[in-house]
DSSP file (Angstrom, degrees, kcal/mol; ACC not computed):
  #  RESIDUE AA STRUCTURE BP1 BP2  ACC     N-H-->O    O-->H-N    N-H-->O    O-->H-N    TCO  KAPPA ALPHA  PHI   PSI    X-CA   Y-CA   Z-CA
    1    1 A X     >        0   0    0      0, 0.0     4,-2.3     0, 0.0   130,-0.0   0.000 360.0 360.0 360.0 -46.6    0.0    0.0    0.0
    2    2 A X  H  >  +     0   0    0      2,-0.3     4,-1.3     1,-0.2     5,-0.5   0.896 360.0  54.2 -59.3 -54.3    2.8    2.3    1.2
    3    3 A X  H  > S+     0   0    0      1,-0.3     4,-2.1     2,-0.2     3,-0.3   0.963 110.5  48.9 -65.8 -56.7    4.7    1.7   -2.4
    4    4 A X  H  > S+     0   0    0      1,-0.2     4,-1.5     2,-0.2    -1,-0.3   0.735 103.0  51.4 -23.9 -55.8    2.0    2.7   -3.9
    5    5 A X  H  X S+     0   0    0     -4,-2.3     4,-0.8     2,-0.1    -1,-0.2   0.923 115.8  48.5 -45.9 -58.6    1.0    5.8   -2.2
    6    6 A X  H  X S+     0   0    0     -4,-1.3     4,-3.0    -3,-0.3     5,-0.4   0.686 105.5  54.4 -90.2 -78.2    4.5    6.9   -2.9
    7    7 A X  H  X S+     0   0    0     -4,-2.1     4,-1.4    -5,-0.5    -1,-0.2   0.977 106.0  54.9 -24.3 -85.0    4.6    5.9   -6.6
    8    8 A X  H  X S+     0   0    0     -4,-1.5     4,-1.5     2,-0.2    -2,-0.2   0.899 108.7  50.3  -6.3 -79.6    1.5    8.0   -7.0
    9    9 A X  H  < S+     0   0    0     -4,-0.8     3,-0.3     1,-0.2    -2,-0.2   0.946 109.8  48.6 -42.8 -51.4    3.6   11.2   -5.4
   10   10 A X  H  < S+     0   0    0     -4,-3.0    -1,-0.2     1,-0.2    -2,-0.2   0.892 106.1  54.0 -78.3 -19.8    6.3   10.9   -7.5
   11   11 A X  H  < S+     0   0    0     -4,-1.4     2,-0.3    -5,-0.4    -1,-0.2   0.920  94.6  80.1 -55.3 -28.5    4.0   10.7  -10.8
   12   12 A X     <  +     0   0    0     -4,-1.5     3,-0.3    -3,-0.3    55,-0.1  -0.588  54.5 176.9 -95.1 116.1    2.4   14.2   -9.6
   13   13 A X  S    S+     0   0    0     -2,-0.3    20,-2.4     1,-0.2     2,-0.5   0.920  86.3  30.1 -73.2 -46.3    5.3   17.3  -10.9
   14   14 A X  S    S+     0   0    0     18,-0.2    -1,-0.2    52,-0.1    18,-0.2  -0.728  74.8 174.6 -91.5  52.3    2.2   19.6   -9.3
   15   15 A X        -     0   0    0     -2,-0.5    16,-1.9    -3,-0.3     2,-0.4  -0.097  39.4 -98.5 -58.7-173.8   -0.1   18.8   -6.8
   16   16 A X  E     -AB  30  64A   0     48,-1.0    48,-2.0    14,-0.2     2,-0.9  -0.964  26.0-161.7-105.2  86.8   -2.5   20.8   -5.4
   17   17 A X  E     -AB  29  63A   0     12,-1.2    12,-1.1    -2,-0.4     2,-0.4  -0.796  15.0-167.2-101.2 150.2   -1.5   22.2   -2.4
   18   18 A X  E     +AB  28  62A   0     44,-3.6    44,-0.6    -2,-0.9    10,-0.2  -0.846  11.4 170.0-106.4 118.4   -5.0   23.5   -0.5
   19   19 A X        -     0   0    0      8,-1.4     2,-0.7    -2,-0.4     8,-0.2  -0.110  37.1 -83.6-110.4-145.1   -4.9   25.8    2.5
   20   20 A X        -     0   0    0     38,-0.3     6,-0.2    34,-0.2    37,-0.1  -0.796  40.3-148.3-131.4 105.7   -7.4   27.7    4.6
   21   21 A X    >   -     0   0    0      4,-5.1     3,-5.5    -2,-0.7     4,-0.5  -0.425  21.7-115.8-103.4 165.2   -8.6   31.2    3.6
   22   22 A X  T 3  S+     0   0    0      1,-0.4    -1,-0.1     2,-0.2     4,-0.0   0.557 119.6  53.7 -38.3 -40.7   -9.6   34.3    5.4
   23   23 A X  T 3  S-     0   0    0      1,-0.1    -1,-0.4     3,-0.0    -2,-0.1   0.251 121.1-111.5-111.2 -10.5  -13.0   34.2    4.1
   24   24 A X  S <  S+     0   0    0     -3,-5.5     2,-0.2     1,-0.7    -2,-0.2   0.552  84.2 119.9 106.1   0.9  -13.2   30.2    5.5
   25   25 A X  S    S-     0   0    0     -4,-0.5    -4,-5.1     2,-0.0    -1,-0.7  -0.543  73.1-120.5-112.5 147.5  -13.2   28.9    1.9
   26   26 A X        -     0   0    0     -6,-0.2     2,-0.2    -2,-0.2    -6,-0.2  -0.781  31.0-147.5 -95.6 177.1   -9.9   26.4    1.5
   27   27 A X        -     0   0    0     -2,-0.3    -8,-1.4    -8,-0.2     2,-0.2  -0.871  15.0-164.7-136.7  91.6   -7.9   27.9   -1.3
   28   28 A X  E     +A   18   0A   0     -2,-0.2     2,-0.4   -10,-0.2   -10,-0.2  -0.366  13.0 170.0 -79.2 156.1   -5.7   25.7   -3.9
   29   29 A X  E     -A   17   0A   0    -12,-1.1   -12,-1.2    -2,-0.2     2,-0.2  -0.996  43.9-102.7-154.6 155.7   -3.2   26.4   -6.2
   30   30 A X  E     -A   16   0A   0     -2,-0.4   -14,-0.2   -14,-0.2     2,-0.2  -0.609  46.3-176.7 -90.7 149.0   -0.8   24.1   -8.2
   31   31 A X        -     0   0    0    -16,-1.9     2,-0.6    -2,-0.2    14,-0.1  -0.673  28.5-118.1-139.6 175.0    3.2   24.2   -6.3
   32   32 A X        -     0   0    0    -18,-0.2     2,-0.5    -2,-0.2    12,-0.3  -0.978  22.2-139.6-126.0  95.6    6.0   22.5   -7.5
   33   33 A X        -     0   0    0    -20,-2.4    10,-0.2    -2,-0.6     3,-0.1  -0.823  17.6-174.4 -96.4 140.2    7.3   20.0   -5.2
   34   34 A X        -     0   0    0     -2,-0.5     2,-0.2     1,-0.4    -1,-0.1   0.242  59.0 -15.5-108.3 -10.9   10.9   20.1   -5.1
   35   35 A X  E     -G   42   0B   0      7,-0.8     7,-1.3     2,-0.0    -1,-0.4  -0.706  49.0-164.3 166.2 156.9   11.7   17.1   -2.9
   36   36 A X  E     +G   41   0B   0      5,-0.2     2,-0.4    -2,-0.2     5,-0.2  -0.988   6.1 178.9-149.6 121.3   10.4   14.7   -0.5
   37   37 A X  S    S-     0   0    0      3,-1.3     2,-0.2    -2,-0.3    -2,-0.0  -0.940  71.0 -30.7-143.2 119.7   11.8   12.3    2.0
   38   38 A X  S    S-     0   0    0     -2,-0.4     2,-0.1     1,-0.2    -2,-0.0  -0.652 130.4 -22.6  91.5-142.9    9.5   10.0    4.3
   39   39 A X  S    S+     0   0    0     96,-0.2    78,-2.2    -2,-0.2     2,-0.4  -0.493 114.0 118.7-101.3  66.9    6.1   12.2    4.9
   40   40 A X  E     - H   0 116B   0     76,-0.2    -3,-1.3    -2,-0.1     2,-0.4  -0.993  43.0-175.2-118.4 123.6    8.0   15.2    4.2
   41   41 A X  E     -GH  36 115B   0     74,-1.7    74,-1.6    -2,-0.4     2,-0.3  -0.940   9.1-156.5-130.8 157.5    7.1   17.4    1.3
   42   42 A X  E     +G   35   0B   0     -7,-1.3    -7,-0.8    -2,-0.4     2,-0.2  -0.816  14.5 172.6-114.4 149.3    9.2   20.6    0.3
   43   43 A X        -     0   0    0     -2,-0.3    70,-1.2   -10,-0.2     2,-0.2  -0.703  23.4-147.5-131.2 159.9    7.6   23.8   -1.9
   44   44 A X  E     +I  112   0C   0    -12,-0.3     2,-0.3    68,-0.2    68,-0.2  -0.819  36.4 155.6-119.1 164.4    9.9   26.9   -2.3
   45   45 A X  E     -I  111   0C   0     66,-1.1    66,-2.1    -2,-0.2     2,-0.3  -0.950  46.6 -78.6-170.5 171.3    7.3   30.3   -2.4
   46   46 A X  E >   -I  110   0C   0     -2,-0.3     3,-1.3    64,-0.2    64,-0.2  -0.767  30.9-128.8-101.1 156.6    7.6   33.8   -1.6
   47   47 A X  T 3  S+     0   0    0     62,-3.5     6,-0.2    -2,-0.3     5,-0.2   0.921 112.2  44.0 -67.2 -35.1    7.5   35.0    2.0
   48   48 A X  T 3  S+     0   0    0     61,-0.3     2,-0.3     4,-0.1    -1,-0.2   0.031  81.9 119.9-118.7  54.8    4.8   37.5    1.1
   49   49 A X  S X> S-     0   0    0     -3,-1.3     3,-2.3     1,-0.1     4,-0.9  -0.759  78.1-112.8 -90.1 141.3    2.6   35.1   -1.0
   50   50 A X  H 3> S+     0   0    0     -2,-0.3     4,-1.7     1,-0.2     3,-0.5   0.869 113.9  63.7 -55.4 -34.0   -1.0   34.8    0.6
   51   51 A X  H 3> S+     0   0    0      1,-0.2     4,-1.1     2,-0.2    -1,-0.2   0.611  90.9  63.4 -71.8  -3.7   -0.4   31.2    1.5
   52   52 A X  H <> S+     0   0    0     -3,-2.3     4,-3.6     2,-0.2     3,-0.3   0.931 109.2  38.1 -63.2 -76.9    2.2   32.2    3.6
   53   53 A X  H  X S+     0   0    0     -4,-0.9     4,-1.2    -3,-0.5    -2,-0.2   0.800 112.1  60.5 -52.7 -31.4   -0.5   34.2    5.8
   54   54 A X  H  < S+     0   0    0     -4,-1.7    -1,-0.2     2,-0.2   -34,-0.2   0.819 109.9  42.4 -85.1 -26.5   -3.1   31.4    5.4
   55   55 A X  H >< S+     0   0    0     -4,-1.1     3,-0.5    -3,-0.3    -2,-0.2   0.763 103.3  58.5 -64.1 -40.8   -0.8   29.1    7.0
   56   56 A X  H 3< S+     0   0    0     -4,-3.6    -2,-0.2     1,-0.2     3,-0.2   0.737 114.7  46.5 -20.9 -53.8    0.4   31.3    9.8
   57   57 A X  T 3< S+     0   0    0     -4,-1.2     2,-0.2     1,-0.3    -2,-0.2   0.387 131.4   6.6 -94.6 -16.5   -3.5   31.3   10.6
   58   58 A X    <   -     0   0    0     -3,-0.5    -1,-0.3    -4,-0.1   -38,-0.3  -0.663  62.2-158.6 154.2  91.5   -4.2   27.3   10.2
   59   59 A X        +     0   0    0     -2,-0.2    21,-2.1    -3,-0.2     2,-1.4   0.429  57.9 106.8 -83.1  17.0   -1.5   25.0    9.8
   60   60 A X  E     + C   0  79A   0     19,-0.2    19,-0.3    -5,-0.0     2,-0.1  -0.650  44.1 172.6 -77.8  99.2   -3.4   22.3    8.4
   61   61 A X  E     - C   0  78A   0     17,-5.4    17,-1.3    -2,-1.4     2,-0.4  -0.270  27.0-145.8-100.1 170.2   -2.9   21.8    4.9
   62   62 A X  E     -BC  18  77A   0    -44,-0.6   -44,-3.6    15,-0.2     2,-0.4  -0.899   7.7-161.3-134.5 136.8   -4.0   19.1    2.2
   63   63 A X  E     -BC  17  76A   0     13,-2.3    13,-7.4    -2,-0.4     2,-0.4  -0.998  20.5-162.8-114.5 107.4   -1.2   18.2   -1.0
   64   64 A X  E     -BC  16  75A   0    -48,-2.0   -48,-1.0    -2,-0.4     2,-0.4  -0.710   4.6-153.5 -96.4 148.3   -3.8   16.5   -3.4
   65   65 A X  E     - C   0  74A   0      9,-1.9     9,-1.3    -2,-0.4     2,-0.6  -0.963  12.4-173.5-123.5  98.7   -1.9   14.6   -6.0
   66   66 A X  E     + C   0  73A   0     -2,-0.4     2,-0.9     7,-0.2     7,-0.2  -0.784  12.9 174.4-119.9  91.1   -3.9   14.3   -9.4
   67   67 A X  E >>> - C   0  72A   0      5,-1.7     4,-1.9    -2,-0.6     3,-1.6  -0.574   9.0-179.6 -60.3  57.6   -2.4   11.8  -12.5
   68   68 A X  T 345 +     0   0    0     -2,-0.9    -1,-0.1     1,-0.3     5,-0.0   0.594  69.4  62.2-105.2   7.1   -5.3   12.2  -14.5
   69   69 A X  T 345S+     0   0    0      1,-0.1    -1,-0.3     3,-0.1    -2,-0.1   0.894 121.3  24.6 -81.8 -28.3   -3.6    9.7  -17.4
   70   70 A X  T <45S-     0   0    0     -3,-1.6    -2,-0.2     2,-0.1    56,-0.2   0.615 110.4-121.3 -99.1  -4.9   -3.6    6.8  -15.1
   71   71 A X  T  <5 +     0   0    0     -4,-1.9     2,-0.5     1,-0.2    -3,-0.1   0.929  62.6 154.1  46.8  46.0   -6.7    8.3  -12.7
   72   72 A X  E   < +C   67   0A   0     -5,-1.0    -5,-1.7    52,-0.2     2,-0.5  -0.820  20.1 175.3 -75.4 103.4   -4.2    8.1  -10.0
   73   73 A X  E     -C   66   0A   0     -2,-0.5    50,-0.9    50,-0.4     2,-0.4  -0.947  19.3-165.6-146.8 178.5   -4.5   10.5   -7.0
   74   74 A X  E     -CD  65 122A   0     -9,-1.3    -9,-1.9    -2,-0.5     2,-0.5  -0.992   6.0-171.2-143.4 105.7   -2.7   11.0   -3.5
   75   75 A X  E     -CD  64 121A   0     46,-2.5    46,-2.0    -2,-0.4     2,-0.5  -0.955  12.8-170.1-101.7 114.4   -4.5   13.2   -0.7
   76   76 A X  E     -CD  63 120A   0    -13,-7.4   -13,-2.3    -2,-0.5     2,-0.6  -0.931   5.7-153.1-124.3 169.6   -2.0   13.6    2.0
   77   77 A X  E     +CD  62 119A   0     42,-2.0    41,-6.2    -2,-0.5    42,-0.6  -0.699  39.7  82.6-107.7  97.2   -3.2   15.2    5.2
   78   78 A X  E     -C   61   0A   0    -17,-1.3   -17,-5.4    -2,-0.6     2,-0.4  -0.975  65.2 -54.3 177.4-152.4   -1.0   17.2    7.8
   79   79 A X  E     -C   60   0A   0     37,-0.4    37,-1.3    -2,-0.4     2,-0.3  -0.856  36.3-145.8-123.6 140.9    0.6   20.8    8.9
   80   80 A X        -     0   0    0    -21,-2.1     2,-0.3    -2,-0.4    35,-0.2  -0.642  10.7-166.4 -99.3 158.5    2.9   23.2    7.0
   81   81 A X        -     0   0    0     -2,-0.3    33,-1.5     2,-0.0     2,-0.4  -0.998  25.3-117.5-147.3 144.0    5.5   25.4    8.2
   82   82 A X  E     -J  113   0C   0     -2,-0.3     2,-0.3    31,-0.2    31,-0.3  -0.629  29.5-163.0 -78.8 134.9    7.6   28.4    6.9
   83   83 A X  E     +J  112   0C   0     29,-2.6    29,-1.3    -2,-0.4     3,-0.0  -0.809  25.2 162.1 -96.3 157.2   11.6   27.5    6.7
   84   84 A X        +     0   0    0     -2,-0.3     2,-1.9    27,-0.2    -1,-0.1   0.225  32.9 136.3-140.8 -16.4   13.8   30.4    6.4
   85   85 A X    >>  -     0   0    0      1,-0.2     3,-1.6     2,-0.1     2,-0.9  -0.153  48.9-143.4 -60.8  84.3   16.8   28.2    7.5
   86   86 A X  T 34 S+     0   0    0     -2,-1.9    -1,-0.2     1,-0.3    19,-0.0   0.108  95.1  54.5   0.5 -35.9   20.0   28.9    5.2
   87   87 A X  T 3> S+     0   0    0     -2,-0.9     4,-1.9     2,-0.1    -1,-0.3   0.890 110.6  41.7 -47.4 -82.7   21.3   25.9    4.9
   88   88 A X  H <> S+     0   0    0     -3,-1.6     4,-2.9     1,-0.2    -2,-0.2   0.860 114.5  56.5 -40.2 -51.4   17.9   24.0    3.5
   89   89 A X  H  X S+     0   0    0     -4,-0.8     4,-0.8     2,-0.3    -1,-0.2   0.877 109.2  38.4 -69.7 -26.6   17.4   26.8    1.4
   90   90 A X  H >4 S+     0   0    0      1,-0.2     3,-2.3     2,-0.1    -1,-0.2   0.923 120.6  53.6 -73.2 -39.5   20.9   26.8   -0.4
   91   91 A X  H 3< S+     0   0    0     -4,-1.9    -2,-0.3     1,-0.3    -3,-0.2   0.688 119.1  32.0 -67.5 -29.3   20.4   22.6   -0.3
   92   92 A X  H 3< S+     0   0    0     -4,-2.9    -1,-0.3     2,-0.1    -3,-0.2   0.264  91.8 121.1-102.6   3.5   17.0   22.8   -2.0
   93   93 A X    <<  -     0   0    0     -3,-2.3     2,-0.4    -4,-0.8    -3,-0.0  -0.157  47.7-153.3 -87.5 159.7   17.6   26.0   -4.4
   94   94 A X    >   -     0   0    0      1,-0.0     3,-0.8    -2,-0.0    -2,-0.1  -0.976  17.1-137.7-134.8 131.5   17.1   25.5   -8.5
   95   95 A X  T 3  S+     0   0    0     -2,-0.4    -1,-0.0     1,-0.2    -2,-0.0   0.395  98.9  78.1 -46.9  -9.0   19.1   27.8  -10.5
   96   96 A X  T >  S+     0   0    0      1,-0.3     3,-0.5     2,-0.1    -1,-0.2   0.782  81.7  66.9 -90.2 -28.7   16.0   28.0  -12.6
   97   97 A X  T <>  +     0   0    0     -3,-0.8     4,-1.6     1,-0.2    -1,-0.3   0.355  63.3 105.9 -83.3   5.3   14.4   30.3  -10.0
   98   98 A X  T >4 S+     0   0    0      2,-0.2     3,-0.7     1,-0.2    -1,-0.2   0.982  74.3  63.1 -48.0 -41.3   16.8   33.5  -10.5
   99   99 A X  T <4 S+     0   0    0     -3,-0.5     3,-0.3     1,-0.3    -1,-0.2   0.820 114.7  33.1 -84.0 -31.0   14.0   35.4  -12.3
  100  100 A X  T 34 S+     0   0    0     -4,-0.2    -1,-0.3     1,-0.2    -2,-0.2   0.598 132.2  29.1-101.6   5.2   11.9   35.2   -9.0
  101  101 A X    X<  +     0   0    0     -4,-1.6     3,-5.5    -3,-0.7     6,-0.3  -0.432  68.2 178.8-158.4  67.4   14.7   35.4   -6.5
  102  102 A X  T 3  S+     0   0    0      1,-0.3     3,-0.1    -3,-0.3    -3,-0.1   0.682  74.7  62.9 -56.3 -22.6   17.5   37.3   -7.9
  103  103 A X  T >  S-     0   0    0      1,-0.3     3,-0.6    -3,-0.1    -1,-0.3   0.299  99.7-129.8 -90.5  27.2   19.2   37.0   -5.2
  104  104 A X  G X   -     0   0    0     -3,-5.5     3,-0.9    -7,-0.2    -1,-0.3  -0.433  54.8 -36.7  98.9-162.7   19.7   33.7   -5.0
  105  105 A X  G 3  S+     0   0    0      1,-0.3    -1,-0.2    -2,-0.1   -15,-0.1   0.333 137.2  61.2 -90.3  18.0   19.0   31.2   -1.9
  106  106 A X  G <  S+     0   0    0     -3,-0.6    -1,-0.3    -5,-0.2    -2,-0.2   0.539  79.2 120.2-110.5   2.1   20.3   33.9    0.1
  107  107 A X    X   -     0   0    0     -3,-0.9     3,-0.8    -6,-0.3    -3,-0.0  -0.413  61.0-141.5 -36.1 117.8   17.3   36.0   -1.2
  108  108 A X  T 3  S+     0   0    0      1,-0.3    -1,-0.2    -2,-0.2   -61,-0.1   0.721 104.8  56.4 -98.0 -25.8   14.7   37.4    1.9
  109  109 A X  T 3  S+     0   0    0    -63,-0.1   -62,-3.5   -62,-0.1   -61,-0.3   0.800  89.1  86.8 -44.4 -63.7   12.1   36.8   -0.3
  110  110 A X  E <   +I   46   0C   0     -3,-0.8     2,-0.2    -6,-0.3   -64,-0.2  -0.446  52.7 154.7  -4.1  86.1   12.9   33.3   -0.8
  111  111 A X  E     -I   45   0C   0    -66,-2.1   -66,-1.1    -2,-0.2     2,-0.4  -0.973  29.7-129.4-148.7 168.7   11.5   31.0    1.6
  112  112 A X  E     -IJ  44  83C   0    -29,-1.3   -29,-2.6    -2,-0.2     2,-0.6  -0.825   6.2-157.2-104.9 159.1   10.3   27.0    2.0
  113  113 A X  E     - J   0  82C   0    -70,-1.2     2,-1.0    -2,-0.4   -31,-0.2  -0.804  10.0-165.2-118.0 103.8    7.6   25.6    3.0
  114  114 A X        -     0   0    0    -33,-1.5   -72,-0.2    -2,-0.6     2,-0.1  -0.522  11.5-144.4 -98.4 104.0    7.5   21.7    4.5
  115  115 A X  E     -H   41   0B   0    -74,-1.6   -74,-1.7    -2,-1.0     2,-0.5  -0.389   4.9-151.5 -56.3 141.3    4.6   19.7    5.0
  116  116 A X  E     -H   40   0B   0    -37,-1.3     2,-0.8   -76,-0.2   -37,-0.4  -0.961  23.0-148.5-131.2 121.0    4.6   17.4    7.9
  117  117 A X        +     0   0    0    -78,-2.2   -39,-0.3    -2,-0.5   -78,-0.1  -0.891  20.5 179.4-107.0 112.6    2.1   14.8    6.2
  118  118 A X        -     0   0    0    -41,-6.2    17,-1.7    -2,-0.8     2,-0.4   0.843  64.7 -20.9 -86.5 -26.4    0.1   13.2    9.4
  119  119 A X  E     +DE  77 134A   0    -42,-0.6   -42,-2.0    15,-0.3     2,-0.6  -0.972  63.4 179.3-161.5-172.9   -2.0   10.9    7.0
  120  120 A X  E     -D   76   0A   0     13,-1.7     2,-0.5    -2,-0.4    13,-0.4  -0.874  14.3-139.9-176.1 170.6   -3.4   10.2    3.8
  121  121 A X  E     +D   75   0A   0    -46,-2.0   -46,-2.5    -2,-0.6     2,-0.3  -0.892  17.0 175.6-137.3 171.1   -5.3    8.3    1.0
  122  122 A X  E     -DF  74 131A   0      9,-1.1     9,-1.2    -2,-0.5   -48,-0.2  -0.937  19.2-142.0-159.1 168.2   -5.2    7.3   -2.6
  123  123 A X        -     0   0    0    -50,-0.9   -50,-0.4    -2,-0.3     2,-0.4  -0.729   8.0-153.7 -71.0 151.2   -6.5    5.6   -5.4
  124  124 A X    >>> -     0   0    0      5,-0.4     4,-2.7    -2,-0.2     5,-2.4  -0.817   7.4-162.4-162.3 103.1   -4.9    3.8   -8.2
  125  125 A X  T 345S+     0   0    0     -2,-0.4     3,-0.4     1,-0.3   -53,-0.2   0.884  87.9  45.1 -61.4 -44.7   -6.9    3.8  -11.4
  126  126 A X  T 345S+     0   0    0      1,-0.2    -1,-0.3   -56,-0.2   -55,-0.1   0.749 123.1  32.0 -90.3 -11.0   -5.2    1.0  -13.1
  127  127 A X  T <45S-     0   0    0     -3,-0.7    -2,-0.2     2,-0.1    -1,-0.2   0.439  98.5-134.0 -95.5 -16.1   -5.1   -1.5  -10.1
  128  128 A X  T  <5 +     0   0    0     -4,-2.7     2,-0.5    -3,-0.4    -3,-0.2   0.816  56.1 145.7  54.1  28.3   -8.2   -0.1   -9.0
  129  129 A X      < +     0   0    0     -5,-2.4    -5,-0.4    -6,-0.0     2,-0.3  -0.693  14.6 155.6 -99.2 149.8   -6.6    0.0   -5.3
  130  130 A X        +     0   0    0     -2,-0.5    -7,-0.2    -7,-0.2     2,-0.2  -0.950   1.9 149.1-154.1 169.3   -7.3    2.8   -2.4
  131  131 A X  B     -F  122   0A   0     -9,-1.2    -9,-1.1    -2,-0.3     2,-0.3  -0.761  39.1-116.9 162.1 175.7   -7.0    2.8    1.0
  132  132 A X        +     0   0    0    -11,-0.2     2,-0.2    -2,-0.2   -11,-0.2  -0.756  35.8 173.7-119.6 152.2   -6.1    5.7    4.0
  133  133 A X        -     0   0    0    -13,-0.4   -13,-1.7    -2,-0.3     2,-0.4  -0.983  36.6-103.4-166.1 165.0   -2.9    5.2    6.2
  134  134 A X  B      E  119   0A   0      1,-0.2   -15,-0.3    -2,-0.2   -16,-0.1  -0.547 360.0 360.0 -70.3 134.2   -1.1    7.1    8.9
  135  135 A X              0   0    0    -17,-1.7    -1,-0.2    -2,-0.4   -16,-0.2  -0.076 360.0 360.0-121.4 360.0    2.3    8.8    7.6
């Protein structure tokens, strides 16, 4: 089940991550996850992007995962946090982002955000398999 879930994740360039917005509505947008290890998922973002504030407010996130050639998807379940830590930020940085963060991973701008995934579910269109488990 676990290989599976996993599988799924790595198909997806773009989930959907969904947060919680002022107005009480959740709010999605496609991110770029940039790496994952365990139930850890990495975005890079700007500090003063709204999701920034919507998280601040309500760390509870969903990263929907959508394949929609194999009618694969991957909900997973937990709390985000902002990283500003120097380090991560040089270790996770893509040259490909200069044009939004000219200065680099030392940019103030610049920041990560990691999902702490507490659970999740899936589907798997061509095996027809699902089920929910704890990450």
């Amino acid at each position: 089940m676990a290989e599976r879930f996993w599988e799924i994740v790595d198909a997806v360039e773009f989930p959907l991550l969904v947060t919680h917005g002022e107005d009480g509505f959740p709010k999605a947008r496609p991110m770029h996850l940039i790496h994952w290890e365990k139930q850890t998922l990495w975005f890079a973002t700007s500090r003063a992007s709204n999701k920034v504030t919507q998280i601040a407010a309500d760390a509870k996130v969903t990263v929907l995962f959508v394949d929609t050639v194999q009618f694969n998807y991957v909900s997973v379940y937990g709390r985000a946090q902002v990283v500003t830590d120097p380090e991560m930020k040089k270790r996770l940085w893509r040259e490909s982002w200069t044009d939004d963060w000219p200065a680099g991973p030392s940019d103030p701008d610049y920041i990560l955000l990691r999902v702490m995934g507490e659970s999740g579910v899936y589907y798997s269109g061509d095996t027809d398999e699902s089920g929910e488990m704890s990450l």
